[in-house]
C-alpha positions in Angstrom: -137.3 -113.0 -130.6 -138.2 -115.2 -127.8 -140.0 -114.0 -124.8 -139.0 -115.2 -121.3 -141.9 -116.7 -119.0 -142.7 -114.5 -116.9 -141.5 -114.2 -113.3 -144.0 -115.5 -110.7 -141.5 -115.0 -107.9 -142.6 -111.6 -105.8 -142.1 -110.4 -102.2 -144.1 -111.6 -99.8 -145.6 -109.2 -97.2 -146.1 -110.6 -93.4 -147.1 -108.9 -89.7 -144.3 -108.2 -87.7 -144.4 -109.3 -84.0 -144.9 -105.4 -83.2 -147.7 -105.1 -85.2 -149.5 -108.3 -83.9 -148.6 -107.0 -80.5 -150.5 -103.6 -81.1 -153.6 -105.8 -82.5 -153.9 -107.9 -79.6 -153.7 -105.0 -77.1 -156.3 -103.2 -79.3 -158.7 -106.0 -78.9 -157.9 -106.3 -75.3 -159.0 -103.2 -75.1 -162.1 -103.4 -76.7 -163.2 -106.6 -74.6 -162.4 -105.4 -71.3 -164.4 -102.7 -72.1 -167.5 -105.2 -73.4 -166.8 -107.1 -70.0 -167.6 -104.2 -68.3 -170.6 -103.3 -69.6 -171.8 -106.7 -69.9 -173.0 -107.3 -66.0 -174.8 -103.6 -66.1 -177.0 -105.3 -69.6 -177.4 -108.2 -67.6 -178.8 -106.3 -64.5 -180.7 -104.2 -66.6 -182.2 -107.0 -68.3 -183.1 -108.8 -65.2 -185.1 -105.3 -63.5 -187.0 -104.8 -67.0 -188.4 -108.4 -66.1 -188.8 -108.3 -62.5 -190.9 -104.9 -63.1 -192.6 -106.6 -65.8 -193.9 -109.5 -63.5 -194.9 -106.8 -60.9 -197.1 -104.9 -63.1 -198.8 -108.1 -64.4 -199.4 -108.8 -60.7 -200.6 -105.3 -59.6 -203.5 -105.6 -62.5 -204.6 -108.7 -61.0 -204.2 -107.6 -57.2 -205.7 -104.1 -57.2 -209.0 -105.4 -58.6 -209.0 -108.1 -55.7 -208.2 -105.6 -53.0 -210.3 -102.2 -54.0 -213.5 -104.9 -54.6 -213.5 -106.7 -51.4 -213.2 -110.4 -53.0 -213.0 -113.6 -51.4 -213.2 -116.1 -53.1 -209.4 -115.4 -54.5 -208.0 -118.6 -53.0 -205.6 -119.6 -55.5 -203.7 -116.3 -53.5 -202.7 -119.0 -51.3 -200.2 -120.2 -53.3 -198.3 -117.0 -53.4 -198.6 -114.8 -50.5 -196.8 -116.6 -48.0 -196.5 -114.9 -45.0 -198.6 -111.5 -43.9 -197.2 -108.9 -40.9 -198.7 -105.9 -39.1 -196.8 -103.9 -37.1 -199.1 -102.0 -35.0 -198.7 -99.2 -32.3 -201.1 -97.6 -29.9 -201.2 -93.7 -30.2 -203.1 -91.1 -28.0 -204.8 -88.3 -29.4 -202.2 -86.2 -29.4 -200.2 -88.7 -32.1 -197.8 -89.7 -28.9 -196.9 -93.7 -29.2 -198.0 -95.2 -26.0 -195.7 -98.4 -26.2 -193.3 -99.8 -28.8 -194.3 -101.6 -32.2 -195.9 -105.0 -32.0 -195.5 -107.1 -35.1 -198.5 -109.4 -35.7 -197.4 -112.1 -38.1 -199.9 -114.6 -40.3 -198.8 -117.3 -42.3 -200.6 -120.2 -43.4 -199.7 -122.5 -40.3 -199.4 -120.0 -37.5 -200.7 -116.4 -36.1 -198.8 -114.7 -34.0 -201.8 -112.8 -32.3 -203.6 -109.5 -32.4 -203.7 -106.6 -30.6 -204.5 -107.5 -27.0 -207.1 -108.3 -25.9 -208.2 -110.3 -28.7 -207.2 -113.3 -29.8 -206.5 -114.4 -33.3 -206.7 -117.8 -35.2 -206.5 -115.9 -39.0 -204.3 -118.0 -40.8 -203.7 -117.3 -44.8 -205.6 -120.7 -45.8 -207.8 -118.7 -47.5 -208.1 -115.8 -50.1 -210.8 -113.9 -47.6 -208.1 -114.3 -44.7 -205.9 -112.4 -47.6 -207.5 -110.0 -48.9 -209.0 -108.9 -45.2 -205.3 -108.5 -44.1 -204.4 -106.5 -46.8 -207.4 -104.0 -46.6 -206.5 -103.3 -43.1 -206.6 -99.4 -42.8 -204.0 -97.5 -41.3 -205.7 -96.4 -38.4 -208.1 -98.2 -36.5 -210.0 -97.2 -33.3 -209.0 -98.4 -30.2 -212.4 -100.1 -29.7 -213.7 -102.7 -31.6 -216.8 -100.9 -33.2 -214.9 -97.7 -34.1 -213.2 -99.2 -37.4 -212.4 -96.1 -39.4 -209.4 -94.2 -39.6 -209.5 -91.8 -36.1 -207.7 -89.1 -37.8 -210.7 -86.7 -36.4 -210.2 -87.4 -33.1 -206.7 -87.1 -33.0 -207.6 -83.7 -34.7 -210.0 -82.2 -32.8 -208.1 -84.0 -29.3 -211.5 -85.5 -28.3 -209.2 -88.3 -26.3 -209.4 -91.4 -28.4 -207.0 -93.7 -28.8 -206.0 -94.9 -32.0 -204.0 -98.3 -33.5 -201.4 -97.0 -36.5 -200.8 -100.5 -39.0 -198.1 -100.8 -41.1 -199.3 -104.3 -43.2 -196.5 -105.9 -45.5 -197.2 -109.3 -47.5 -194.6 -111.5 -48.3 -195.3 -112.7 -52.0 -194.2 -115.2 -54.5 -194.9 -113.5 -58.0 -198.0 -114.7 -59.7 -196.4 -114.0 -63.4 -193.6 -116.0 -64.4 -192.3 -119.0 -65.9 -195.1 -122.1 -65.3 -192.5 -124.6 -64.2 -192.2 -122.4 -61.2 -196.1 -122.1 -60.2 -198.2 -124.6 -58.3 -198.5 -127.6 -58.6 -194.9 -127.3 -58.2 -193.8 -128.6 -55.1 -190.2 -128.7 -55.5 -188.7 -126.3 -52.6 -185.5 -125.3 -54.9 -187.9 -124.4 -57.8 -190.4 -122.3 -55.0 -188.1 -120.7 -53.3 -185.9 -120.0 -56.4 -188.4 -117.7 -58.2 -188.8 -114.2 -58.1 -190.2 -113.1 -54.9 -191.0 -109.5 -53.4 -192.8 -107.5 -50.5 -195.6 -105.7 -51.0 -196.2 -102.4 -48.7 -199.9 -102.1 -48.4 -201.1 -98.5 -47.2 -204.8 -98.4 -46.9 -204.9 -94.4 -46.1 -208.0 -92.0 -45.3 -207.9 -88.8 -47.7 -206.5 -85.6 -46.9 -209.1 -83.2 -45.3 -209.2 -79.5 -44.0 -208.4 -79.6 -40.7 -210.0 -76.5 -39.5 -213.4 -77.7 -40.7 -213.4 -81.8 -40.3 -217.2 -81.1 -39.1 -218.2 -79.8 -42.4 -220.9 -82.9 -43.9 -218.5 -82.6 -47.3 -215.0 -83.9 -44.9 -217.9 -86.2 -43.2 -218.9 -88.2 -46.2 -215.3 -88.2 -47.8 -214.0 -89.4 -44.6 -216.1 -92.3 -44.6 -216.6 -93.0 -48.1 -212.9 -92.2 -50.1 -209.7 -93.8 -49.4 -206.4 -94.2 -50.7 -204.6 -97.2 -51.5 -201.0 -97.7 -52.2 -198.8 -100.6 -53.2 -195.1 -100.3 -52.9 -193.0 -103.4 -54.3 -189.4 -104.5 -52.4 -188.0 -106.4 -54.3 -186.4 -109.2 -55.3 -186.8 -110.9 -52.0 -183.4 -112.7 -50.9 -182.7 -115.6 -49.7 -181.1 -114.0 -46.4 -184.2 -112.8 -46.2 -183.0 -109.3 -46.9 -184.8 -107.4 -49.9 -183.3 -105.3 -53.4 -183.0 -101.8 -53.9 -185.9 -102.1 -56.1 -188.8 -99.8 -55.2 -192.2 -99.5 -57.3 -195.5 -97.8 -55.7 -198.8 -97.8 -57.5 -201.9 -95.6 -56.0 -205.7 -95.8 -56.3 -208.5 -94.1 -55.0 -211.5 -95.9 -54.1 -215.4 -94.8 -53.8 -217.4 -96.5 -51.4 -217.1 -97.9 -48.0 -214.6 -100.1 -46.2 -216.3 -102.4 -43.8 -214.9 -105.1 -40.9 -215.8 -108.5 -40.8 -215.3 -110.1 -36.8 -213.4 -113.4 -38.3 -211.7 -115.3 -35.3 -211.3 -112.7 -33.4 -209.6 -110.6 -35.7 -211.5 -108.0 -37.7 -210.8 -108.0 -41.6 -211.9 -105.3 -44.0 -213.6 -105.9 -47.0 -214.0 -102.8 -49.5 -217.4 -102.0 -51.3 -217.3 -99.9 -53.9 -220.7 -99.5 -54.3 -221.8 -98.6 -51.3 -221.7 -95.3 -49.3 -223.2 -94.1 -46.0 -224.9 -91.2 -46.0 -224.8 -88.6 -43.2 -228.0 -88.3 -41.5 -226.5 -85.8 -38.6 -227.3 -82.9 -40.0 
């Protein structure tokens, strides 16, 4: 008997415009939901490095501040502009006058406290670093440079100057092609930039017993230090939502240096004054 060949011709099976319809809005679905999430991962990324950079730069800056350096003059090349906005209070912590901001850049001052005069310009990294170590209260004469807390305590009738110190910095981590030598402006003013916050506080003491010699020798021998980060720096000249603080406590005295007629404040660690009152 002969066999027939066999019959190669079958059905064949194809998507129907409905069903290619229903896979297209499925994968529209899918990528608007990808295109949402995309900017937040790209926001996200860009935060992880810009508080990456600042902690590279707080390792190098703490060291330079809490040990009273100068000869950091490669810091010229970063922090670009330095302002103090200072106020006169009585002893009674009453402001006697409005805020007066004191700005330093490396071409221009724009004064000091009257009346002195200032010529500190950042062309230097002892100019800098002084700045920065400013306390936050000063005495309202120029030999009474520590913190006047007591005397606003005790109402003894001094005067004190409050400062609020903020740098204006271009990050010292980063990509090389945007670090000096580089001189192109788009390049500078392109890289990541932030403010730095710099709070040069005395400690907390009892203030029913600031006479005790134990509040005496912390008073003039411990301080605080704080860095808080703005950041990124725009260029409105507004600043992100970005906030990170860092706190130290440093052992040893804080002393002034008459530079220009401006005093700057250089900490040593190692060394502490002893109260011979008692």
């Amino acid at each position: 008997m002969k066999i027939p060949p066999p019959d190669f011709r079958r059905p064949v099976a194809a998507f129907t415009m409905v069903e290619i319809a229903i896979c297209l809005a499925i994968i529209g679905i899918a990528l608007v939901g990808i295109i949402g999430v995309l900017p937040y991962g790209m926001n996200t990324q860009r935060d992880t490095r810009e508080e990456t950079l600042i902690n590279q730069d707080v390792a190098e800056l703490l060291p330079m501040i809490t040990q009273g350096m100068r000869g950091v003059d490669d810091l010229t090349n970063y922090v670009y502009a330095i302002t103090n906005s200072w106020t006169l209070y009585n002893a009674k912590g009453e402001a006697l006058g409005p805020a007066t901001v004191s700005g330093y850049t490396y071409t221009n001052t724009g004064g000091s406290p009257p009346p002195y005069y200032t010529d500190v310009r950042l062309t230097n990294g002892a100019n800098i670093i002084g700045l920065l170590s400013t306390p936050e209260y000063v005495g309202d004469t120029p030999n009474f440079n520590y913190p006047a807390v007591p005397e606003v305590i005790n109402g003894s009738g001094y005067q004190v100057y409050s400062n609020h110190i903020v740098a204006y910095v271009h990050a010292m981590s980063g990509l090389a092609s945007e670090k000096p030598p580089q001189d192109n402006t788009l390049m500078v003013n392109g890289a990541f930039s932030y403010r730095m916050l710099v709070v040069n506080a005395p400690v907390a003491l009892a203030t029913n017993d600031f006479d005790a010699p134990y509040n005496q020798q912390i008073w003039q021998n411990q301080r605080e230090l704080r860095l808080t980060f703005l950041s990124p720096e725009q260029p409105n000249g507004t600043v992100g939502n970005n906030r990170l603080t860092f706190r130290t406590t440093i052992a040893g005295q804080l002393l002034p240096s008459f530079v220009n007629n401006e005093f700057l404040y250089f900490y040593q660690p190692q060394s502490f004054n002893v109260n011979t009152n008692d």
